[in-house]
C-alpha positions as a LaTeX table, in Angstrom:
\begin{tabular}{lrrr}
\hline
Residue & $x$ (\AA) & $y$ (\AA) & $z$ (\AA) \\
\hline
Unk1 & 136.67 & 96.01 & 71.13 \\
Unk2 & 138.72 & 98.62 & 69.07 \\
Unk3 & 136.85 & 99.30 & 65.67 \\
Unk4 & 138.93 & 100.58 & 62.65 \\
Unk5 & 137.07 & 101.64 & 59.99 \\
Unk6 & 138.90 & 102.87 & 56.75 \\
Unk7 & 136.48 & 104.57 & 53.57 \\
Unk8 & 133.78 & 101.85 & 55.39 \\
Unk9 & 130.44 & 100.89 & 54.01 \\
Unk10 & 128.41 & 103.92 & 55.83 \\
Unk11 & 130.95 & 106.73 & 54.50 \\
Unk12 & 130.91 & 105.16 & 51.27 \\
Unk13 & 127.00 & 104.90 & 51.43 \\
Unk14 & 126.98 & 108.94 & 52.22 \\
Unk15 & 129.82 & 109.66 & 49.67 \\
Unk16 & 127.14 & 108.10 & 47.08 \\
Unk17 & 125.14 & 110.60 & 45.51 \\
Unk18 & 128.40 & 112.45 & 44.61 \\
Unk19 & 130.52 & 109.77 & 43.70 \\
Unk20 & 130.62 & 111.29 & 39.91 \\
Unk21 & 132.53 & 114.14 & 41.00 \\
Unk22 & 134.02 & 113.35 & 44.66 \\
Unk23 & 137.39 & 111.68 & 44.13 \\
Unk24 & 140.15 & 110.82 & 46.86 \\
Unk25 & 138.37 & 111.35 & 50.11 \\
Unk26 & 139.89 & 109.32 & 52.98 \\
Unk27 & 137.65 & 108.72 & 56.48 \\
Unk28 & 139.23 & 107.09 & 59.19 \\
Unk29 & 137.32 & 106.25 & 62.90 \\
Unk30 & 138.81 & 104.12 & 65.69 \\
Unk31 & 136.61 & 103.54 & 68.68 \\
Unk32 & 137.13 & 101.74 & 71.98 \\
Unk33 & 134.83 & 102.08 & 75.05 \\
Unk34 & 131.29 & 101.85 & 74.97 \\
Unk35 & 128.63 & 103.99 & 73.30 \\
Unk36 & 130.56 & 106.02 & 70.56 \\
Unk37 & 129.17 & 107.68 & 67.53 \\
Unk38 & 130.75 & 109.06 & 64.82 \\
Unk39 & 129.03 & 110.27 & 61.56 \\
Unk40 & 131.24 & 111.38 & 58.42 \\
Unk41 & 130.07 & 113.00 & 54.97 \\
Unk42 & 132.05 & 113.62 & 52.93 \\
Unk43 & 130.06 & 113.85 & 49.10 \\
Unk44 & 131.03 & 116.14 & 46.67 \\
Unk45 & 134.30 & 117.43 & 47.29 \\
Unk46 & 137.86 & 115.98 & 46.57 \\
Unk47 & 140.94 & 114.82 & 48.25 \\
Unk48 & 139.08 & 115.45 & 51.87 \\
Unk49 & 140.62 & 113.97 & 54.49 \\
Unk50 & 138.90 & 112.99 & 58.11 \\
Unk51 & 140.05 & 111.15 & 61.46 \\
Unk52 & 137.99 & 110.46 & 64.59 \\
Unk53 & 139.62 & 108.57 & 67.62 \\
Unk54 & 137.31 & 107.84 & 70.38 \\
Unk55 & 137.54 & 106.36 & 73.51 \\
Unk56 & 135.75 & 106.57 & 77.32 \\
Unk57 & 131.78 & 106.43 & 77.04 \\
Unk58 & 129.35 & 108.09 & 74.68 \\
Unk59 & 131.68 & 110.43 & 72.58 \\
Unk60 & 129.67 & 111.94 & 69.57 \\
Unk61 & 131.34 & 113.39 & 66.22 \\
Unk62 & 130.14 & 114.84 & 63.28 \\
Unk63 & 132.26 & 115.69 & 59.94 \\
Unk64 & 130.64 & 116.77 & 56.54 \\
Unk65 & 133.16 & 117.93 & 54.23 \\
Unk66 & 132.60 & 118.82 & 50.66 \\
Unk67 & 128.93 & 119.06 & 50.30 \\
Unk68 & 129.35 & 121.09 & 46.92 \\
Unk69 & 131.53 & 120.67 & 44.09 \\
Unk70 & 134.79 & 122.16 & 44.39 \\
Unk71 & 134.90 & 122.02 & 48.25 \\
Unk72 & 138.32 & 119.97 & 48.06 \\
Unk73 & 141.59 & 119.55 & 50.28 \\
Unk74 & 139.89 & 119.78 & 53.61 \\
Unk75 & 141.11 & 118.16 & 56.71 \\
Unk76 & 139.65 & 117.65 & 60.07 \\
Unk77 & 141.02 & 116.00 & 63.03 \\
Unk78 & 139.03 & 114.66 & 66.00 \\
Unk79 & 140.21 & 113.13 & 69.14 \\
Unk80 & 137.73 & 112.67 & 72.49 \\
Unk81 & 138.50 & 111.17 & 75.81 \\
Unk82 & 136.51 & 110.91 & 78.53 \\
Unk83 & 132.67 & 110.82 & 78.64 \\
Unk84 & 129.40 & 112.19 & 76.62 \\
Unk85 & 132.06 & 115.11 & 74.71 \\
Unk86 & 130.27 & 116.36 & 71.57 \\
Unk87 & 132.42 & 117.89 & 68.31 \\
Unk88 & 130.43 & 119.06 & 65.08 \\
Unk89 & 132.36 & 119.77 & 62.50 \\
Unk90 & 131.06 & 121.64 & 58.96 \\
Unk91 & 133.69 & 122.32 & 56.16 \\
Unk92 & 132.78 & 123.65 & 53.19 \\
Unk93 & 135.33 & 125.57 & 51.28 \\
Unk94 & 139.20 & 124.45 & 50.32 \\
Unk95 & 142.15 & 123.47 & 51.67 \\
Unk96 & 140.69 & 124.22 & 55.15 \\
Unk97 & 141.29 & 122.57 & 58.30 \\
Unk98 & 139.62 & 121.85 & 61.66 \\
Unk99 & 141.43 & 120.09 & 65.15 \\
Unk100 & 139.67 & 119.68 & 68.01 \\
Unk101 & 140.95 & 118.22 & 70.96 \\
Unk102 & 138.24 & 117.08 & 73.97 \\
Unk103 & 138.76 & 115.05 & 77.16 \\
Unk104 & 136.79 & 114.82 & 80.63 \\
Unk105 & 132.99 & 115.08 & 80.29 \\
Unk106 & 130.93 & 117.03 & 78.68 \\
Unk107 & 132.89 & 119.55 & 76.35 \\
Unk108 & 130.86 & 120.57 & 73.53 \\
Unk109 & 132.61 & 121.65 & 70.08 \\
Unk110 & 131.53 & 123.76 & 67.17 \\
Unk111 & 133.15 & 124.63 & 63.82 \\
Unk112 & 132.29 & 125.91 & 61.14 \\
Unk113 & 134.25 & 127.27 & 57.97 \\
Unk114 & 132.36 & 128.38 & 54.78 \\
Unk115 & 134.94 & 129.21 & 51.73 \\
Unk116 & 135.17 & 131.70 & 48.95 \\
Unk117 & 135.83 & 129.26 & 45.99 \\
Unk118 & 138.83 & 130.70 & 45.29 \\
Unk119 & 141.28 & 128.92 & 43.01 \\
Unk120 & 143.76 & 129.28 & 45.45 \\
Unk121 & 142.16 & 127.87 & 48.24 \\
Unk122 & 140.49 & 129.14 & 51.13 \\
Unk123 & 142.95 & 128.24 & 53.70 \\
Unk124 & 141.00 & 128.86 & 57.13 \\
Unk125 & 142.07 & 127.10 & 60.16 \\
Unk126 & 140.35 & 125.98 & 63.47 \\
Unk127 & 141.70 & 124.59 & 66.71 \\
Unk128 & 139.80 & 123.74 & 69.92 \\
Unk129 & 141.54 & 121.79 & 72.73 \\
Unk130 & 139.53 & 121.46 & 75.36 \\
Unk131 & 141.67 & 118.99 & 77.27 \\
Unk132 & 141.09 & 120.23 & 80.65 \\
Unk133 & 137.45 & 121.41 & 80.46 \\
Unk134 & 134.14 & 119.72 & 81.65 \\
Unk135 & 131.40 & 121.33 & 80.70 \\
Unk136 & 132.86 & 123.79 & 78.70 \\
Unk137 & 131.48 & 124.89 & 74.65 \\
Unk138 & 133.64 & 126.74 & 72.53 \\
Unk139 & 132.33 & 127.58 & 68.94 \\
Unk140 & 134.31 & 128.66 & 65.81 \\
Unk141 & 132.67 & 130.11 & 62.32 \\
Unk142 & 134.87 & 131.33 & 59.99 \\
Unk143 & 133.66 & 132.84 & 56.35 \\
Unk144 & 136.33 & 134.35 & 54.02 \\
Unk145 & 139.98 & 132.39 & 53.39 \\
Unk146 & 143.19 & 133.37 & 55.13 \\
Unk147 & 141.50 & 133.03 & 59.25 \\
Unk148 & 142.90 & 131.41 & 62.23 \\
Unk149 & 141.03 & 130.75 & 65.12 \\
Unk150 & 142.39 & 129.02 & 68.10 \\
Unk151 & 140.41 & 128.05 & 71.58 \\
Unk152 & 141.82 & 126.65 & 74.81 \\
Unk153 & 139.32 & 125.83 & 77.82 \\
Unk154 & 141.12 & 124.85 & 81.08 \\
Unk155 & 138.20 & 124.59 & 83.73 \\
Unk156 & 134.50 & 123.61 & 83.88 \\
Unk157 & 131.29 & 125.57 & 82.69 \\
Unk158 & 133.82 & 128.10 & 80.40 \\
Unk159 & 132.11 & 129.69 & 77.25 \\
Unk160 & 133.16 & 131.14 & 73.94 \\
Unk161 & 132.82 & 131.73 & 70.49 \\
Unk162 & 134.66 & 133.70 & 67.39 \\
Unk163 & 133.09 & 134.40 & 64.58 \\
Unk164 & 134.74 & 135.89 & 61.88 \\
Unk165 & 133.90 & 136.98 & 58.37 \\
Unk166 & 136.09 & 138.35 & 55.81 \\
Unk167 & 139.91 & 137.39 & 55.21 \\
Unk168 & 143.12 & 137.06 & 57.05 \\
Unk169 & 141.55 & 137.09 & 60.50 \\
Unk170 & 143.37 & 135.91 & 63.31 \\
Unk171 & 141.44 & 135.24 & 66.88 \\
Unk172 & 143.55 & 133.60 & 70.33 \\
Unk173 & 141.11 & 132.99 & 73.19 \\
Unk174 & 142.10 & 131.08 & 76.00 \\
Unk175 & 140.46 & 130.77 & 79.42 \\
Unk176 & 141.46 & 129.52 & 82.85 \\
Unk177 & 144.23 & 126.70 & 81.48 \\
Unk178 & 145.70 & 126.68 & 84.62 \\
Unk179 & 142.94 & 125.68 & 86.90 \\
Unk180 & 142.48 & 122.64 & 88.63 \\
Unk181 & 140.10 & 120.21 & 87.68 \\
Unk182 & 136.66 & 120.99 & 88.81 \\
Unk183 & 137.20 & 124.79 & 89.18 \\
Unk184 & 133.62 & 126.70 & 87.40 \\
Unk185 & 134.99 & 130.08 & 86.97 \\
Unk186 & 132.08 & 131.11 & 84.87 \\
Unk187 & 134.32 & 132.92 & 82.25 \\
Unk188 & 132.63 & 134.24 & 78.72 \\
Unk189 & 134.24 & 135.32 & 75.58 \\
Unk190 & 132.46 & 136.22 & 72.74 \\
Unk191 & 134.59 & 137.77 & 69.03 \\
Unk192 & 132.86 & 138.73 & 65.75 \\
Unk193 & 135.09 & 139.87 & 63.08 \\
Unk194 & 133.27 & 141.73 & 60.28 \\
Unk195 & 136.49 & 142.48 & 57.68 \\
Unk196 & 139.82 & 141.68 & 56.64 \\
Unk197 & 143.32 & 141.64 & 58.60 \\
Unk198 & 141.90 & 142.16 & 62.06 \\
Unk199 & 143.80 & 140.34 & 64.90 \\
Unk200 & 142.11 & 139.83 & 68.81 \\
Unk201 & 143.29 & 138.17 & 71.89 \\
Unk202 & 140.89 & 137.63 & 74.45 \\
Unk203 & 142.66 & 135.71 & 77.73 \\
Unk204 & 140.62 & 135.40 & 80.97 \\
Unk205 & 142.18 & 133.81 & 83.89 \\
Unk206 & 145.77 & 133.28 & 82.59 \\
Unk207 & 147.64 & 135.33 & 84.45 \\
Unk208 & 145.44 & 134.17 & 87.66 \\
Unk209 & 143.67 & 130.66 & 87.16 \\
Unk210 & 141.14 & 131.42 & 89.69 \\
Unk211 & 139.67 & 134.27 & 88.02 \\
Unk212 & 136.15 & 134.02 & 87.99 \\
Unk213 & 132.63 & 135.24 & 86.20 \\
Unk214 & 134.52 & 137.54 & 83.66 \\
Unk215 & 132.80 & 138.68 & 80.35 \\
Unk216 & 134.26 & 140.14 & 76.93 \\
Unk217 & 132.92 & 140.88 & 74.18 \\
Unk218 & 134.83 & 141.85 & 71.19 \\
Unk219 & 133.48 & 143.29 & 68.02 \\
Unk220 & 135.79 & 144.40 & 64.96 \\
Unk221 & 133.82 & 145.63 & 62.00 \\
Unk222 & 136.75 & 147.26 & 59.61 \\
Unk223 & 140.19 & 146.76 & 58.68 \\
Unk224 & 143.36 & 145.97 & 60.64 \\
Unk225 & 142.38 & 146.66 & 63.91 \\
Unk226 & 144.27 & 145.17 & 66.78 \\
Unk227 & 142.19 & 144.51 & 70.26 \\
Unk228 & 143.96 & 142.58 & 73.83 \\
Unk229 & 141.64 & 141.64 & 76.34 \\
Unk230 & 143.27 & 140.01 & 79.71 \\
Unk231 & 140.77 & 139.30 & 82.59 \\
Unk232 & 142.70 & 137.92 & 85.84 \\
Unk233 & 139.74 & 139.45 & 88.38 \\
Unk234 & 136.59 & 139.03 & 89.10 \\
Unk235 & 133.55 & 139.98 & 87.84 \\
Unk236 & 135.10 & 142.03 & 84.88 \\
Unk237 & 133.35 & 143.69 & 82.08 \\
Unk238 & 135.24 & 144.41 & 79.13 \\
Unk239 & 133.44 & 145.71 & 75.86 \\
Unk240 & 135.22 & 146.68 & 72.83 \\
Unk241 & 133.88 & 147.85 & 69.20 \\
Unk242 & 136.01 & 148.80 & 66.52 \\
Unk243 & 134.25 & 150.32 & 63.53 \\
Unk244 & 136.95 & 152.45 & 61.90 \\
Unk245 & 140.36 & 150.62 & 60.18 \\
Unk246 & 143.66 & 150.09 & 62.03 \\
Unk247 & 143.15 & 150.96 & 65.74 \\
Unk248 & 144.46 & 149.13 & 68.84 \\
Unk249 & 142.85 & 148.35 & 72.18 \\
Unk250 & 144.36 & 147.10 & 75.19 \\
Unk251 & 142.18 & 146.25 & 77.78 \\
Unk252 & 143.76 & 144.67 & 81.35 \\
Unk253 & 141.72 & 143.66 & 84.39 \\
Unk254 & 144.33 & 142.61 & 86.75 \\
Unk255 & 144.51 & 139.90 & 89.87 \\
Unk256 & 143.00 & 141.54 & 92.86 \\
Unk257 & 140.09 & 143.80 & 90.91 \\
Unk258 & 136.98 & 143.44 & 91.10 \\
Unk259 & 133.92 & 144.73 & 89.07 \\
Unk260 & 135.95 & 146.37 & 86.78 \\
Unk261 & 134.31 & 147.59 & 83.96 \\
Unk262 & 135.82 & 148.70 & 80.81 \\
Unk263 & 134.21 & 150.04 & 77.63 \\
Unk264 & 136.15 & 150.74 & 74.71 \\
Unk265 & 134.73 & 152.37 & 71.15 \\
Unk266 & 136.99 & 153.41 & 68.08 \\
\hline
\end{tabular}
């Protein structure tokens, strides 16, 4: 039986203790299958808006929004498929957003985007589709206003996370799209951002689905620094640190290597 629920008794139970100063929040869930659970806060900010759809078996989702005054204008977008997927979603600054995207079995999603208060709005963006995954967790915490973070998982087992702090940040990671269902490549990404303006691409497998047990880590701790990380081998190693404003790394482990190790400092 398909349940719709629209600003329902629970959300309205949780939205409560803030109702004096939370105005215009809208929750939507709709549920088929068997076993769902969605949970959605949404307190003390204003004009929040949040959609779950679930269907398949034992889909959990979690949304709080606006848990102090002023956190207003935030939007989050769930959809699961499939069986026992998990999305957690924490928003607490303005006019931020959050899309995750989960089918198969067992994708776990994390996001988490802390504002500055600004009048302006904080204006930080997260997308995770892990459509094609099983297995797979990809986490996102962003701090600051201005920062993008997108995630694509296309195989089982895959890892990452980007976080970012500071403003303007802009992180792509994307891992084995390509591969066919039930491929464990064993890929790992892992960004941290510590500044403003710094962009990063980290893509393992995309050239060459079937690349397999690649790391990268990726740390930019200045200003406008530019870093490219492609892993089509296997059993690459690529490290970069970037400590000083406005350098660029490339770092390419093509189809065919293996054990390549790469280690890059500016």
């Amino acid at each position: 039986m398909k349940k719709s629920i629209f600003a329902s008794v629970a959300v309205a139970a949780l939205m409560a203790a803030g109702a004096a100063s939370a105005a215009g929040n809208s929750s939507t869930v709709n549920q088929s299958g068997t076993g769902q659970t969605a949970t959605v806060e949404q307190s003390l900010g204003s004009n929040g808006l949040s959609t779950i759809d679930q269907t398949g078996t034992g889909q959990v989702a979690d949304v709080t929004q606006g848990v102090t005054p002023g956190a207003d204008h935030n939007t989050s977008d769930i959809d699961q498929a499939g069986a026992g997927n998990l999305a957690d979603v924490s928003q607490d600054g303005t006019w931020s957003s959050s899309d995750i995207d989960q089918a198969n079995s067992g994708n776990k999603a994390y996001v988490t985007q802390v504002g500055t208060g600004l009048a302006v709005g904080d204006v930080n963006e997260a997308v995770i589709d892990q459509l094609g995954s099983i297995d797979a967790t990809a986490t996102i915490q962003q701090t600051g206003y201005g920062n993008f973070a997108s995630s694509v998982q296309g195989a089982t087992g895959l890892t990452n996370s980007a976080t970012m702090t500071g403003n303007n940040n802009t992180s792509f990671i994307r891992q084995n799209t390509g591969a066919p269902i039930g491929d464990t490549p064993n890929n790992s990404a892992t960004l941290t951002v510590v500044g403003d303006n710094n962009y990063s691409e980290i893509f393992q497998g995309e050239g060459t689905p079937s690349a397999h047990d690649n790391t990268a880590t990726v740390e930019q701790l200045a200003d406008g620094n530019f870093s490219y990380v492609y892993q089509n081998g296997v059993s690459g190693l690529a490290e970069v640190k970037q400590t000083t404003d406005g350098n660029t790394s490339t770092v390419s482990q093509l189809a065919g290597s293996t054990n390549a190790q790469a280690f890059v400092t500016q």
